[in-house]
C-alpha positions as CSV (number, residue, x, y, z in Angstrom):
1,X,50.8,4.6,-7.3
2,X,49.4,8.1,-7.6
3,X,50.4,8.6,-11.0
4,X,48.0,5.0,-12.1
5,X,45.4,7.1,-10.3
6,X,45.9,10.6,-12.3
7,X,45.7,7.9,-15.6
8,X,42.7,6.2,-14.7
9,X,41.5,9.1,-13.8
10,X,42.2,10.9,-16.8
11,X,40.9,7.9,-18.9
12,X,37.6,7.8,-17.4
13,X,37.0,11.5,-17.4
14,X,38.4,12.8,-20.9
15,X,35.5,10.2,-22.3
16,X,32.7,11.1,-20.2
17,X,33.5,15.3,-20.7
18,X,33.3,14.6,-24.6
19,X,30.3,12.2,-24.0
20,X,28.3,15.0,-21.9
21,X,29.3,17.9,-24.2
22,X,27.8,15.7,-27.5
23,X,24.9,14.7,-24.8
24,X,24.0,18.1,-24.3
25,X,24.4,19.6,-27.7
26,X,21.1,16.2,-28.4
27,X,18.1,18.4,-29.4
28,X,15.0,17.2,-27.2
29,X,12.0,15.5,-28.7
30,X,9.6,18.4,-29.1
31,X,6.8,16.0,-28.9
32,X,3.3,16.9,-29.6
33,X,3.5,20.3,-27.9
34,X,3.1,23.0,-30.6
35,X,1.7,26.1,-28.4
36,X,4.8,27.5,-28.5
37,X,6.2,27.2,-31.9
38,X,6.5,30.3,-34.1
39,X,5.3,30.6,-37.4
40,X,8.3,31.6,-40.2
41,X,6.2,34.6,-40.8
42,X,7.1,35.1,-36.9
43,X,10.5,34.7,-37.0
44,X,11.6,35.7,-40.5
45,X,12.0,39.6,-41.0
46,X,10.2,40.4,-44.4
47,X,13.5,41.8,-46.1
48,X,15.2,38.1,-45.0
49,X,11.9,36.7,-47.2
50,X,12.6,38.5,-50.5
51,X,16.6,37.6,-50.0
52,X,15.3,34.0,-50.4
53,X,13.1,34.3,-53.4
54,X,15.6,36.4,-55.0
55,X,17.9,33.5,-54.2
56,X,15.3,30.7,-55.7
57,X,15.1,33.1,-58.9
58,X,19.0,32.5,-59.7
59,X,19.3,29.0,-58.8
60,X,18.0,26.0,-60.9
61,X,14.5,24.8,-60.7
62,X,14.2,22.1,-58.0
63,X,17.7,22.6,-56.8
64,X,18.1,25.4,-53.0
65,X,21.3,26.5,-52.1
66,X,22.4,24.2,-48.8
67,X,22.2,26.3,-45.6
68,X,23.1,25.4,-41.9
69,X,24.2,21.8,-41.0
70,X,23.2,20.9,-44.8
71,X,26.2,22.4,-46.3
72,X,28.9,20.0,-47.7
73,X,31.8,19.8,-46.3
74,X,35.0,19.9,-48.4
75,X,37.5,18.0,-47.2
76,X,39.6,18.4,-50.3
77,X,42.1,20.6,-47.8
78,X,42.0,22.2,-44.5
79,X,41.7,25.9,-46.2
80,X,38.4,23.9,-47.8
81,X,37.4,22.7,-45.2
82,X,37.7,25.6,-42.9
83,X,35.6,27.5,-45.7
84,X,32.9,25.1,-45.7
85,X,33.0,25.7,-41.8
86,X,32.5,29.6,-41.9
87,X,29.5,29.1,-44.3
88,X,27.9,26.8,-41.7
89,X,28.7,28.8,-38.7
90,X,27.1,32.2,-41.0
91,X,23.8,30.2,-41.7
92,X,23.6,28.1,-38.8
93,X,22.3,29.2,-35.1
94,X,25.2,29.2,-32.5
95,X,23.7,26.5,-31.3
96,X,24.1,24.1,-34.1
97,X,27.3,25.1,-35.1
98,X,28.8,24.5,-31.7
99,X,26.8,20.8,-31.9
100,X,29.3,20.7,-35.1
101,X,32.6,22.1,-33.4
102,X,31.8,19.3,-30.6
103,X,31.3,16.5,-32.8
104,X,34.9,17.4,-34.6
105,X,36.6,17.6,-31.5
106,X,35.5,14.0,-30.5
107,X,36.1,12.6,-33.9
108,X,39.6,14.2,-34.0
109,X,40.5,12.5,-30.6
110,X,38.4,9.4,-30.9
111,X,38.6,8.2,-34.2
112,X,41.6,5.9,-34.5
113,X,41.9,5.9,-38.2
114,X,42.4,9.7,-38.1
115,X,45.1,9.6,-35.5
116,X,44.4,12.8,-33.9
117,X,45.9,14.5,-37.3
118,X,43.4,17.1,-38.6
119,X,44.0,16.3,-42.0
120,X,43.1,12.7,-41.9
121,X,39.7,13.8,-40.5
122,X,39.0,16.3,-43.1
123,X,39.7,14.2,-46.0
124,X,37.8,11.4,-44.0
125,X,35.1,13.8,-44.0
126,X,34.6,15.1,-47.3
127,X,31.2,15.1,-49.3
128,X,29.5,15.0,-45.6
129,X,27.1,17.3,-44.6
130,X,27.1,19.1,-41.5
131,X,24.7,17.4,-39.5
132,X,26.1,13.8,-41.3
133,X,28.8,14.5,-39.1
134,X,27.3,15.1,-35.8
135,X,24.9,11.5,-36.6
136,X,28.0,10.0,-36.9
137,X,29.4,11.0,-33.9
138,X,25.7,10.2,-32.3
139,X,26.2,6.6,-33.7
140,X,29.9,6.1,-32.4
141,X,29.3,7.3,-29.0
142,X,26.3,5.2,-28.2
């Protein structure tokens, strides 16, 4: 009898951890309070601004290099895919990229067609961006 308890309670809390976890990583509705929102003059150091259009120069017109949650994942292997995860974790705030790690973990353990094997998620995953993968996760878990 107390082993059905240990289950059923395993069952019920293993969901709800992974449902807080992608709760809290939700990024509040800023509404229509702008007092304390900082210019990008204000949070970009001036050497950061000349990196950029230095960038711009070398790329094609109309076309920026992906940064953050905007990168594509490859999901073409796992080395690819752990590549693509290292360029989102350089150019992405700690706080995004964990929102990413999160959103992984819950697909890897709640996404049936994957079957908790890594490889089935990446390749299920490829040609998504970043933050495709956390909406998805958003969509599932509501």
């Amino acid at each position: 009898m107390k082993q059905n308890n240990k289950a059923s309670t395993l069952l019920i809390t293993v969901p709800l951890f992974f449902l807080f976890t992608i709760s809290a990583c939700a990024v509040p509705d800023q509404g229509g309070d702008y007092g304390s929102v900082a210019t990008a003059e204000e949070t970009v150091p001036a050497d950061a601004i000349g990196k950029n259009e230095a960038a711009a120069k070398t790329e094609t017109p109309g076309e920026a290099a992906a940064t953050g949650l905007d990168i594509v994942m490859d999901g073409s292997s796992l080395k690819a895919f752990d590549k693509s995860m290292e360029q989102v974790k350089a150019t992405s705030s700690e706080f995004d990229y964990k929102k990413l790690e999160g959103a992984l973990d819950y697909l890897l353990f709640y996404d049936l067609a994957v079957q908790q094997n890594r490889e089935k998620l990446v390749t299920s995953l490829d040609g998504m961006t970043a933050q495709d993968i956390i909406e998805k996760v958003r969509r599932k878990s509501k």
